[in-house]
C-alpha positions in Angstrom: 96.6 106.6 106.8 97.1 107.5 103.2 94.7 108.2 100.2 96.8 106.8 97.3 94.4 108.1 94.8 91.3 109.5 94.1 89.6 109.1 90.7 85.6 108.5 88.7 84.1 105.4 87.4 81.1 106.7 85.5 78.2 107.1 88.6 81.5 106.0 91.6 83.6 108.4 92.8 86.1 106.6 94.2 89.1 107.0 97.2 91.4 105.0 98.2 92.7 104.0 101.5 95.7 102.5 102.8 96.5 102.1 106.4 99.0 100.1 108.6 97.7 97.7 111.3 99.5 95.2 113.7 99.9 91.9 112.6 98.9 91.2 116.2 96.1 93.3 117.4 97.1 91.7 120.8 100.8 92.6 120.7 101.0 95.8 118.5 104.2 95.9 118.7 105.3 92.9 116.9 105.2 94.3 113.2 102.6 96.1 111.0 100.9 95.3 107.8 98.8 97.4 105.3 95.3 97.4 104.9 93.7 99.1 101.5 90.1 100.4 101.5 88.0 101.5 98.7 85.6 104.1 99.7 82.8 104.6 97.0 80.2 107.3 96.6 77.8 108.6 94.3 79.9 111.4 92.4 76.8 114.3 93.1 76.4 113.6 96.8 79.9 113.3 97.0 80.1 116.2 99.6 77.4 114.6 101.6 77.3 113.8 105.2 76.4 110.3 104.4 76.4 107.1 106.6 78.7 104.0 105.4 77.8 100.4 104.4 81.0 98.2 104.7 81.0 95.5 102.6 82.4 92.2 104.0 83.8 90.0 101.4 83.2 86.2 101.4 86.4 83.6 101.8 88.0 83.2 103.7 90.9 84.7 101.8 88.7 87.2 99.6 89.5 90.6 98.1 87.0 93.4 97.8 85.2 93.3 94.8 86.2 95.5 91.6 83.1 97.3 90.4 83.2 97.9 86.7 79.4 99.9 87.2 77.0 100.6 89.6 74.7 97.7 89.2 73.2 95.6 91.6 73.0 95.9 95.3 76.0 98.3 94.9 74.0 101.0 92.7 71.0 100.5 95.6 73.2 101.0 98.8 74.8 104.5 96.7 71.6 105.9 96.8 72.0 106.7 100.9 75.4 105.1 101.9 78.8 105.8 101.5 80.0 102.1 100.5 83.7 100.4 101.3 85.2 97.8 99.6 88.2 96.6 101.9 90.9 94.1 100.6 90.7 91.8 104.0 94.3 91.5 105.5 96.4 89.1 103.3 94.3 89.8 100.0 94.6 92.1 97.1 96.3 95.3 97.8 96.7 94.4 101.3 99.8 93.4 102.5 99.1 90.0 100.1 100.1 86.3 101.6 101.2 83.8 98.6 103.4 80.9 98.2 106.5 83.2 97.8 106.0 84.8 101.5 104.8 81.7 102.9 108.6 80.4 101.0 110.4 82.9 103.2 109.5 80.8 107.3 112.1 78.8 108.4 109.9 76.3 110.0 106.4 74.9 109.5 105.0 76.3 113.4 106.4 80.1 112.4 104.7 80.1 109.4 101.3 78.7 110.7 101.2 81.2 113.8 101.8 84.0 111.4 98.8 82.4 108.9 96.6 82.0 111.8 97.1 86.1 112.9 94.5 86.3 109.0 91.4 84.9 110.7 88.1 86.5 111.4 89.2 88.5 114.8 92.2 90.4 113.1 90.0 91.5 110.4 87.2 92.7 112.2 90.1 94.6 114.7 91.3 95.6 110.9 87.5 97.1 110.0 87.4 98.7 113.8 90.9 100.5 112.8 89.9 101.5 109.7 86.4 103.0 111.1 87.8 104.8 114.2 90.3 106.3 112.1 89.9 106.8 108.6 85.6 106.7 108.4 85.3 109.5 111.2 84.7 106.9 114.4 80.6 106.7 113.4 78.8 103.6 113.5 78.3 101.6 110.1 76.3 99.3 108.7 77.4 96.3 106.7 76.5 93.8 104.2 78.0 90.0 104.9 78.2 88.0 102.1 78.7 84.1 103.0 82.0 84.3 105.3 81.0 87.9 105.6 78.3 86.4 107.8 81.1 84.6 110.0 82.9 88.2 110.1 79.3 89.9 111.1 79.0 87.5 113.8 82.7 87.9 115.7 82.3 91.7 114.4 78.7 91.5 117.1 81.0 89.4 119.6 83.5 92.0 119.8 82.7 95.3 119.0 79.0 95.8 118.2 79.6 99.3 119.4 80.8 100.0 115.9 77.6 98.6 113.8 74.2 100.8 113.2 73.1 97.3 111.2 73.7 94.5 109.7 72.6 92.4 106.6 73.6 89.2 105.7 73.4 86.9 102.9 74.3 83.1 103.0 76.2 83.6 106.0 75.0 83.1 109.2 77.8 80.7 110.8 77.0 77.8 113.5 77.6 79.4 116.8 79.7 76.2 117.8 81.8 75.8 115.2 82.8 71.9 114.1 84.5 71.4 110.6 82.9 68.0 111.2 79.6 68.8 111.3 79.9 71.0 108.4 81.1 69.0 106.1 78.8 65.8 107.5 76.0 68.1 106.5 77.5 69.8 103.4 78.4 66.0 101.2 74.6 65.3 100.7 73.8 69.2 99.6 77.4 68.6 96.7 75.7 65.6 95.9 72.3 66.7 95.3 73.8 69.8 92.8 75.4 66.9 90.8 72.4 65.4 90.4 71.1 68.5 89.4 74.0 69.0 86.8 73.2 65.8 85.3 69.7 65.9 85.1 70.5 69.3 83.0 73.0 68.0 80.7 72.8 63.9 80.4 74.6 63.6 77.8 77.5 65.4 79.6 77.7 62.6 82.1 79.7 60.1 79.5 82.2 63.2 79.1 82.9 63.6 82.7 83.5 59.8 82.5 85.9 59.8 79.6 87.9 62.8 81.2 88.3 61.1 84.0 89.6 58.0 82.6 92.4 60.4 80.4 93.0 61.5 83.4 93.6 58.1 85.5 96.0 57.1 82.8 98.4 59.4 83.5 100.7 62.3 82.1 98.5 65.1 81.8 99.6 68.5 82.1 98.5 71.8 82.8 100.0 74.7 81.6 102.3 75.5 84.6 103.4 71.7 84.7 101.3 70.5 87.4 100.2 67.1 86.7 95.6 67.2 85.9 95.0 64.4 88.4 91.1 63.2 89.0 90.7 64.6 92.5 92.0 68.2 90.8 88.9 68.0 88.2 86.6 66.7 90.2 87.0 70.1 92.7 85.6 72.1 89.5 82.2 70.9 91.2 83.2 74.3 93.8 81.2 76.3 91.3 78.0 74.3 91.0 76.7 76.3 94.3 76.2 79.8 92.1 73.7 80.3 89.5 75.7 80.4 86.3 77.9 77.0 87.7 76.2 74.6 85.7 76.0 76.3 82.5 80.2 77.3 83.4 81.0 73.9 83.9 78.7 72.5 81.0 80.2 75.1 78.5 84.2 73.8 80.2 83.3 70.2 79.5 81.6 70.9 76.1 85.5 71.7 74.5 87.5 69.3 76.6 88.9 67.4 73.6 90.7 67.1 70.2 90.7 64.1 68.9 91.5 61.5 71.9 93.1 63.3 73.9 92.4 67.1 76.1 92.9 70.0 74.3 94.8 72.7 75.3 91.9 75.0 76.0 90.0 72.7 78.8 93.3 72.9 80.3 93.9 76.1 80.5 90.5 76.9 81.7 91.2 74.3 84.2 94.1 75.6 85.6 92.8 78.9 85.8 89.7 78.0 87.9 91.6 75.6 90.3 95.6 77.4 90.9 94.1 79.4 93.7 96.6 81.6 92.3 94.4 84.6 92.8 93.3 83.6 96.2 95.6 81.2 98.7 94.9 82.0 101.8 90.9 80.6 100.5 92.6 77.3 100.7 94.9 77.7 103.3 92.5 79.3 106.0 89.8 76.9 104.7 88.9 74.7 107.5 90.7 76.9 110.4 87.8 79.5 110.2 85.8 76.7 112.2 88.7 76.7 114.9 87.0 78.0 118.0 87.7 76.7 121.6 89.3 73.1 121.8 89.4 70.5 119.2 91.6 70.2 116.2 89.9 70.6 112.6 92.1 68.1 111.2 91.4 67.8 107.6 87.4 67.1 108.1 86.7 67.4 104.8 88.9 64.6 103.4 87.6 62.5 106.6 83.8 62.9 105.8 84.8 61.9 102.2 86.3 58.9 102.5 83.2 57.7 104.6 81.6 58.7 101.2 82.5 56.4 98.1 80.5 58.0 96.4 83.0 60.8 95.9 85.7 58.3 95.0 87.4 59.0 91.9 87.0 55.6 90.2 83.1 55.9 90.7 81.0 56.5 87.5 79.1 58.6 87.4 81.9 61.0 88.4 80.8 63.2 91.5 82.1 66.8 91.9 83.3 68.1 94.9 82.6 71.1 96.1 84.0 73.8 98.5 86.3 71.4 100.9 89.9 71.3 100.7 92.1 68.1 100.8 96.0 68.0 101.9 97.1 66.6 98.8 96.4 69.9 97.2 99.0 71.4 99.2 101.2 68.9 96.9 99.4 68.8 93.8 98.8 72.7 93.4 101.7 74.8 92.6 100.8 77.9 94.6 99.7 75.9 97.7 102.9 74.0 98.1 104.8 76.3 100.1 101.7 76.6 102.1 101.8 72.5 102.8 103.6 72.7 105.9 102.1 75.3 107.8 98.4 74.1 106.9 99.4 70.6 108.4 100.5 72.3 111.7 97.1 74.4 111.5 95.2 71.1 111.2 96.4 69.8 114.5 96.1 72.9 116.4 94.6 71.6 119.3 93.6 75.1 120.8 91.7 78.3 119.2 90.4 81.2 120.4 87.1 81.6 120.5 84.9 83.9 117.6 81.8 83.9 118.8 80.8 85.7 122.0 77.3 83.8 122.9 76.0 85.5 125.5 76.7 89.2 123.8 75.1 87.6 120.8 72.1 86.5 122.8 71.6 89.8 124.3 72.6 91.8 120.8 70.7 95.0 119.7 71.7 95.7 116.5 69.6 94.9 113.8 70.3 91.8 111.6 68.9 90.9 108.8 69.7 88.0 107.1 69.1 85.8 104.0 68.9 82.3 104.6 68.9 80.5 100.9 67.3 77.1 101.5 68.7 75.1 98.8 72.7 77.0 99.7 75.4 74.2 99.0 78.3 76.1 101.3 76.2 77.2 104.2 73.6 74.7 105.7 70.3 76.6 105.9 69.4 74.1 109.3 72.8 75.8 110.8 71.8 79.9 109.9 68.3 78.9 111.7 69.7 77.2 114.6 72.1 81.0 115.0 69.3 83.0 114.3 67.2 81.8 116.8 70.0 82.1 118.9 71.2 85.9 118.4 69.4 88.8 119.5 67.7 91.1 117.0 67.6 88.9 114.1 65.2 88.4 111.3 65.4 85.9 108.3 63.8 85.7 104.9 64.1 82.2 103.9 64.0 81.7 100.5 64.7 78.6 97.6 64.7 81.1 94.5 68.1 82.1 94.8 71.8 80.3 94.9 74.6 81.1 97.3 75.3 84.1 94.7 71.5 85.9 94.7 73.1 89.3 95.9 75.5 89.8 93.3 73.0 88.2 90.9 69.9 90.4 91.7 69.5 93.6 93.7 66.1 92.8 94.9 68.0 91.0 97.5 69.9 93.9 99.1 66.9 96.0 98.6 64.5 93.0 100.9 67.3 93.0 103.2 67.6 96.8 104.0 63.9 97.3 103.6 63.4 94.9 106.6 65.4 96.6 109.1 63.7 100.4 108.0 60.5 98.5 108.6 61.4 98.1 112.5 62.7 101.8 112.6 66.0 101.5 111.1 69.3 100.8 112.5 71.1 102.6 115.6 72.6 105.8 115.4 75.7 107.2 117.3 73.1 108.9 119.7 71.9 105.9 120.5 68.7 105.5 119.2 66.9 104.5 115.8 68.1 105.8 112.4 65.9 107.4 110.2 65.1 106.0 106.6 68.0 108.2 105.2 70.7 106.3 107.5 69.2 102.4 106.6 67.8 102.2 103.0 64.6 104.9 102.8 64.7 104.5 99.1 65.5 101.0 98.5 62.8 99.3 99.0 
């Protein structure tokens, strides 16, 4: 382990970690990567012996956030936690996976065995690592935001020895795991938000329209050459699901031509929110984080689609998608095409093993709270319910007043969350019983 620096943002003091972990936490000695950790603290209890709150980043394929302040639920949990921001494997300043090291496999099966070593199980062996030897071997809690939920779950499968509590927010996965049923569930929820978006700004219907037919013609170009097809824009509709989506997109449309044709600045906004240039692996590991057990995924998102005709890109009204990926991005998308092979070889895997440990969920102890937001269009609400009442420990708050972004958007929701669990005496400590308010939120509420 290594701290590569240590400096202040005004009210963080910050360290940082970087550590090297098997690519193979069942064969560790086939290789290592590097992990990197951000370990945050108020700056004047910076010398305290305080407990940590992990934060586990939604994806799949997502960095730790980059705090500019202390705002939000991360200002609440520094009041009584030490909180880390880990870059999951693959990510960030982690050993990072693009299209130039996917470039480097000399067949399609190399490169998807070593993509599918970046799934939930190596990164919660990654958090264990970085716990046991970097965060002094105590228990912690953590906060799951969407996948962060999937993560909390195999995290209680495998090593719930490691976890004083848990809180999660939009992300309590189906305990048997079917792309299928996902996405059968998830069309009518995209739908519903276009509505939504259309009801908001009518006139912004006859927009998406014309764009579309520009588009259908032919010969337009983003920035990095990639040719703006009507499947690409129509996957824009991936934002509607957070708070500010329909104002982003509404504001994206509102400049989208000069003259007749698209201007330059709808497409470079266009190509910035849809190169997955920041993020591959979010495309790449997409569907696979519902491999579990037998059955291949095979592209269940474009199947359920083309059921819907809806979604077709010659219907008008124009429908958004939302967060499904499709194979032809693997052609149409720059940064994904040396991923093309590999995620075709992924689709097909017949085998996976499994995430979720039922029975040690059923029989779990740690304390789980969780945020189930009704109206979510990533994460069925029906799903979350159907795992709660399934997994020991667990309470919900259901709730229709936020989007799948309500804890980055208001810190009331952290503060419900960890509020909850002090109310049934806090979560375990290393001795074995319950914390104390100090250890799970005392002054959050």
């Amino acid at each position: 382990m290594t701290v590569t620096a240590t400096y202040t943002i005004p009210g963080m003091r910050v360290r940082e970690h970087l550590t090297d972990v098997p690519l193979d936490w069942a064969d560790p000695s086939g290789g290592t990567i590097q992990v990197f950790a951000r370990e945050i603290v108020d700056p004047v209890r910076a010398g305290d012996d305080l407990p940590c709150l992990v934060y586990l980043q939604g994806g799949p394929g997502g960095k730790g956030p980059r705090p500019l302040d202390r705002s939000g639920w991360l200002g609440q949990a520094l009041r009584d936690h030490r909180v880390v921001l880990v870059d999951q494997r693959g990510t960030g300043r982690s050993t990072r996976i693009d299209g130039r090291r996917m470039s480097t496999f000399a067949t399609a099966g190399a490169a998807a065995d070593f993509l599918a070593h970046f799934r939930a199980d190596s990164i919660v062996a990654d958090h264990e690592h970085l716990r046991k030897t970097v965060f002094g071997g105590r228990r912690w809690s953590t906060l799951g935001q969407s996948y962060g939920g999937f993560l909390t779950l195999t995290y209680l499968s495998t090593a719930p020895e490691g976890l004083s509590a848990c809180y999660v927010t939009g992300g309590l996965p189906g305990l048997d795991p079917s792309a299928a049923e996902v996405y059968r569930r998830t069309y009518p929820r995209v739908e519903a938000k276009n509505r939504e978006f259309q009801r908001r700004y009518p006139h912004q219907v006859a927009q998406v329209g014309r764009i579309a037919d520009r588009l259908a013609a032919g010969d337009v170009r983003l920035p990095d050459g990639d040719v703006l097809t009507v499947r690409r824009f129509q996957s824009l509709g991936l934002d509607l699901g957070m708070k500010p989506g329909y104002e982003r997109l509404h504001w994206l449309l509102d400049e989208a031509f000069t003259g007749d044709d698209v201007s330059a600045t709808f497409l470079h906004d266009v190509l910035a929110r849809t190169s997955y240039r920041d993020n591959p692996l979010f495309a790449a590991l997409q569907e696979s984080i519902y491999g579990h057990g037998a059955g291949a995924t095979g592209w269940a998102a474009q199947a359920e689609r083309d059921r819907r005709p809806q979604f077709a890109e010659d219907a008008r009204p124009l429908l958004f998608t939302g967060e499904m990926i499709y194979p032809w991005m693997f052609e149409e998308i720059a940064e994904l095409r040396p991923f093309r092979g590999a995620v075709e070889v992924l689709a097909a895997r017949e085998e996976w093993p499994p995430l979720y440990d039922p029975d040690r969920l059923a029989a779990n102890e740690v304390p789980v709270a969780a945020a189930v937001y009704y109206d979510d269009m990533y994460v069925d609400a029906g799903l979350q319910l159907d795992t709660a009442s399934r997994v020991g420990n667990v309470r919900t708050w259901v709730t229709n007043e936020y989007e799948h972004d309500g804890v980055r958007e208001d810190e009331r929701v952290f503060a419900r969350l960890a509020n909850m669990v002090r109310e049934w005496g806090g979560g375990i400590t290393d001795a074995g019983g319950p914390a104390g308010p100090r250890h799970e939120g005392g002054s959050v509420a």
